[in-house]
C-alpha positions in Angstrom: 0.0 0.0 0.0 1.2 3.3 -0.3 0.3 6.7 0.4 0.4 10.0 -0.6 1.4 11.1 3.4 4.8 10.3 2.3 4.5 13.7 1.1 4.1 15.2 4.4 7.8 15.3 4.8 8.0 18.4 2.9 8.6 21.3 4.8 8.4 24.6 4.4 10.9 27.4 5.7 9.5 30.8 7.0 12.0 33.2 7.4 11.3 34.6 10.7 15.0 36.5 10.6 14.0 38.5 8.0 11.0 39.6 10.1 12.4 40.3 12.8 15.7 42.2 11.3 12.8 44.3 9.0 10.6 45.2 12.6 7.6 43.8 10.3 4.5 43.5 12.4 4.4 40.3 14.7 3.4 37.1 12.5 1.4 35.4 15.0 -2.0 36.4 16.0 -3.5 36.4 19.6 -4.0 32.3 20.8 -7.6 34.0 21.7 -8.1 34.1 17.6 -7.5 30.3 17.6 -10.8 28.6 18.9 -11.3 26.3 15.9 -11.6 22.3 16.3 -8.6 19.7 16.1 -9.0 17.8 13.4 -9.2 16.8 9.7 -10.9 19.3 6.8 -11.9 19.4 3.2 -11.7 22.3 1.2 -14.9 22.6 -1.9 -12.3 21.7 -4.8 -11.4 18.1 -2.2 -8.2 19.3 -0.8 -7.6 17.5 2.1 -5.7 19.0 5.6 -5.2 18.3 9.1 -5.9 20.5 11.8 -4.0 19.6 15.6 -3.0 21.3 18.7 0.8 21.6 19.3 1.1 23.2 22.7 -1.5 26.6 22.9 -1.1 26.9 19.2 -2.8 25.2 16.2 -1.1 23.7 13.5 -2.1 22.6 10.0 -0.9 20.2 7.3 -2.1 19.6 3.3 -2.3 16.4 2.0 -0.1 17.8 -0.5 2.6 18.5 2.0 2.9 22.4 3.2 2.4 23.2 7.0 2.2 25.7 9.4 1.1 27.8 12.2 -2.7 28.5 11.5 -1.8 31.7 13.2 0.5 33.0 11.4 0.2 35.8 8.4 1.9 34.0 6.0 -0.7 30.6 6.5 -2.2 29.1 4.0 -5.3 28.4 6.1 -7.2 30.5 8.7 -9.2 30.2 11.4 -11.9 32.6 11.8 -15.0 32.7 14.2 -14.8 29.1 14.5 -14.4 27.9 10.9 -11.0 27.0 8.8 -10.9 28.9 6.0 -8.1 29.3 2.6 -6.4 32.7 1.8 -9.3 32.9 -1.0 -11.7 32.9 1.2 -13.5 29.1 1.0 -14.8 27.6 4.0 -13.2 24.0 4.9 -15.5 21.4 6.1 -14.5 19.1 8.9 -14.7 15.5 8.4 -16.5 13.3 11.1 -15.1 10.1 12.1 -16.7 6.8 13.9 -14.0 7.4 17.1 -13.5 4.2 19.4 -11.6 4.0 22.4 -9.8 0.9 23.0 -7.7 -0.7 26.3 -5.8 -3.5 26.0 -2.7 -5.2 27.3 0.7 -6.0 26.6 3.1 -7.8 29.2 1.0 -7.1 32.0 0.5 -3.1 31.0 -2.1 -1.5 30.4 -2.1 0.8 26.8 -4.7 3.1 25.8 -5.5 3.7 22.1 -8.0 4.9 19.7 -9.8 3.8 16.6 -10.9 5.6 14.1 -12.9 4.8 11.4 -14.4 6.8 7.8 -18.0 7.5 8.3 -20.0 5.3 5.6 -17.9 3.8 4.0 -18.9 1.9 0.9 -16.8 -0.8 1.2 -14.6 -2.3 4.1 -10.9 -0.1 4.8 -7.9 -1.2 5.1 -6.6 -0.5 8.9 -3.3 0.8 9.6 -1.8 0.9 13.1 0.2 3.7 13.9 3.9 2.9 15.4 5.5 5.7 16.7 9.1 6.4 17.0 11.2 7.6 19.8 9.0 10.4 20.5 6.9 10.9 23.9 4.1 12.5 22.5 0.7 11.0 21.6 0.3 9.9 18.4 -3.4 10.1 18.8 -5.3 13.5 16.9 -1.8 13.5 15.1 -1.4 14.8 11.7 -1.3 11.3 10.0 -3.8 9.6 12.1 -6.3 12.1 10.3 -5.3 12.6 7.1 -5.0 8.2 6.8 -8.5 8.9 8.3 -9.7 11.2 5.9 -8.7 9.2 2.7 -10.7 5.8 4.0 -8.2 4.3 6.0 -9.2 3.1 9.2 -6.7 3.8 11.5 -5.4 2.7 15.4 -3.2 5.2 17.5 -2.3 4.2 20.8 -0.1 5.7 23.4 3.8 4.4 23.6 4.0 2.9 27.1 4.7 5.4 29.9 2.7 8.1 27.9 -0.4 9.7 28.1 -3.0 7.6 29.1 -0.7 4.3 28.9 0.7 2.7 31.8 4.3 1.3 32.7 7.5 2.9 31.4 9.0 4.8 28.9 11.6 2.8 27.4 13.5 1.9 23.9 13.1 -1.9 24.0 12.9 -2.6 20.7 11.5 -5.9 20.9 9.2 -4.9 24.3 7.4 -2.1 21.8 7.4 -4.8 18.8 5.5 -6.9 20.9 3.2 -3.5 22.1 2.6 -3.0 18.5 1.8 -6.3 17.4 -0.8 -6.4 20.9 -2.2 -3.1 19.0 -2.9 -5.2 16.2 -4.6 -7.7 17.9 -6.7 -5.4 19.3 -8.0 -3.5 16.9 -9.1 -6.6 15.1 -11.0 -8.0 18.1 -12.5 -4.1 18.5 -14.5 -4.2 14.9 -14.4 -8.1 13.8 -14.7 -8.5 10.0 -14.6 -4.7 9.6 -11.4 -4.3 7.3 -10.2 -5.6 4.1 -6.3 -5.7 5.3 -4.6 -4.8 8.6 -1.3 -3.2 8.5 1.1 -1.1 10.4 3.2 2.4 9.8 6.0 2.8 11.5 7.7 6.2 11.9 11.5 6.9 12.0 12.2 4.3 15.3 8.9 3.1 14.7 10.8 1.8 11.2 12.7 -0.8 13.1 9.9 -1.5 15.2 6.9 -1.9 12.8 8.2 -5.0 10.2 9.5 -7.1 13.3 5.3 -6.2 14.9 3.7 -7.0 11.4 5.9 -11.2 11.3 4.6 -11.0 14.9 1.1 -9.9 14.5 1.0 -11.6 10.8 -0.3 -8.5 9.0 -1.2 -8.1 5.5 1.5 -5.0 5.1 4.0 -2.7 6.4 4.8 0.9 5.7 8.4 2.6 6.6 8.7 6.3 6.5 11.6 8.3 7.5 13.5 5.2 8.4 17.1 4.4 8.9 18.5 2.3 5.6 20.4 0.2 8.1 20.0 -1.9 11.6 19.7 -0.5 14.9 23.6 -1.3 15.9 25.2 0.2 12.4 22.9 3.8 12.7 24.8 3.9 16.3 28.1 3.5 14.8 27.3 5.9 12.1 26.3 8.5 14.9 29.4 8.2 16.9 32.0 8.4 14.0 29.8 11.5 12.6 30.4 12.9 16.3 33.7 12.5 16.2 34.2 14.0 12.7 32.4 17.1 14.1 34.5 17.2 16.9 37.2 17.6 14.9 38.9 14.0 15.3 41.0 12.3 12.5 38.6 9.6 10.9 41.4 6.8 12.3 40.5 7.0 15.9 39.7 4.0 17.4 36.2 3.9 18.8 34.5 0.5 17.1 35.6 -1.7 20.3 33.5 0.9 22.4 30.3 0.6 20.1 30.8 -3.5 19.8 30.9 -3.8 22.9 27.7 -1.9 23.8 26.3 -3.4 20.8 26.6 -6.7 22.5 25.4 -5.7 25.8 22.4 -4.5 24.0 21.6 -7.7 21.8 22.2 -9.6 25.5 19.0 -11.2 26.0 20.3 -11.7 29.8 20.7 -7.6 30.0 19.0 -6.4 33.3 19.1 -2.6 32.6 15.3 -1.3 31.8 15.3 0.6 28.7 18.2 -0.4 27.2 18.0 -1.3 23.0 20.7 -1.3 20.0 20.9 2.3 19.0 
């Protein structure tokens, strides 16, 4: 499967230097203009964006890959009196969802999720559960888990363990949130039996690793990579310390492999004790 969100790693540069060196008038507006609702919006021509709350602030992002600050001048979208609206003018309607809330557990903790689900749809979605990546943030009302949404994808965010409304602890266990993933999975099956054509999962930067090892695990139809390392866990940490070095000003011939071989091994130790600890 793939999908145009790939897109979404476009990004667009303001140049809030400029502004500031010119003394132009302050690009954002009051938070008090900013009362519309999270979530995802179509314009009258189809355009497709997302809508989410990132701190006090509200943040957009097109299908078609530009994003911003709905607050700021330069924004392609607006919010005004309650309603998003383009620099031309047109009125975006918000798209409503079927919205599920789902526990379940993995290793003896609890995780909190949320399924969502296109409204009438004419024939059965695909599912795609969401794997984050190192991040502690939610993944739920995130930019992907509407705009998947909003092009008839079913889709299940849940909670990384140790945030938001998940129990247990933080940590970068690979295989611990593999097995997290493929307990998503699971779930969101037994939540709406028979309701999807395929089940699948996206993985995010970390989530890259994690996803295809959670999909063998949970036997899924598919997996999706985006913004992943081209490489395994114990190679990108070898990478990062001899880029270090370089930028520390090191001759490339310094011997530091024997230092990240032997962490490497501690990390692949299935007998390791120390919570939290994974290859990279």
């Amino acid at each position: 499967m793939t999908c145009p969100i790939e897109m979404l790693s476009n990004r667009a540069r303001c140049p809030f230097l400029v502004w500031a060196i010119l003394g132009a008038s302050p690009l954002f507006a009051s938070p008090s203009d900013i009362n519309c609702a999270p979530g995802a919006y179509r314009s009258p021509t189809g355009e497709l964006a997302a809508v989410v709350r990132v701190a006090a602030a509200l943040h957009y992002t097109l299908l078609r890959g530009p994003r911003g600050d709905l607050a700021a001048q330069d924004s392609l979208l607006e919010c005004e009196k309650g309603e998003i609206l383009s620099s031309n003018r047109e009125v975006w309607s918000g798209l409503e969802f079927k919205s599920t809330e789902i526990d379940f557990y993995s290793h003896g903790t609890r995780l909190h999720g949320v399924l969502l689900q296109p409204q009438a749809a004419s024939t059965k979605p695909p599912l795609v559960v969401l794997v984050h990546g190192s991040e502690r943030t939610s993944p739920n009302a995130s930019s992907h888990q509407q705009l998947f949404t909003a092009q008839g994808v079913a889709t299940f965010a849940y909670d990384k363990r140790g945030i938001a409304r998940s129990q247990g602890v933080y940590t970068q266990d690979f295989m611990l949130l593999a097995d997290d993933a493929s307990a998503a999975v699971q779930a969101a099956r037994r939540a709406c039996r028979g309701c999807f054509s395929r089940v699948g999962l996206y993985g995010g930067r970390q989530g890259g690793w994690i996803a295809p090892r959670a999909a063998l695990k949970s036997k899924a139809d598919f997996v999706e990579v985006s913004f992943g390392v081209l490489g395994t866990p114990l190679e990108q940490d070898q990478w990062q310390v001899d880029y270090q070095l370089r930028e520390l000003g090191f001759a490339p011939d310094v011997a530091v492999h024997a230092v990240t071989d032997a962490t490497a091994k501690v990390a692949a130790s299935p007998k390791r004790q120390v919570s939290g600890v994974a290859p990279g």
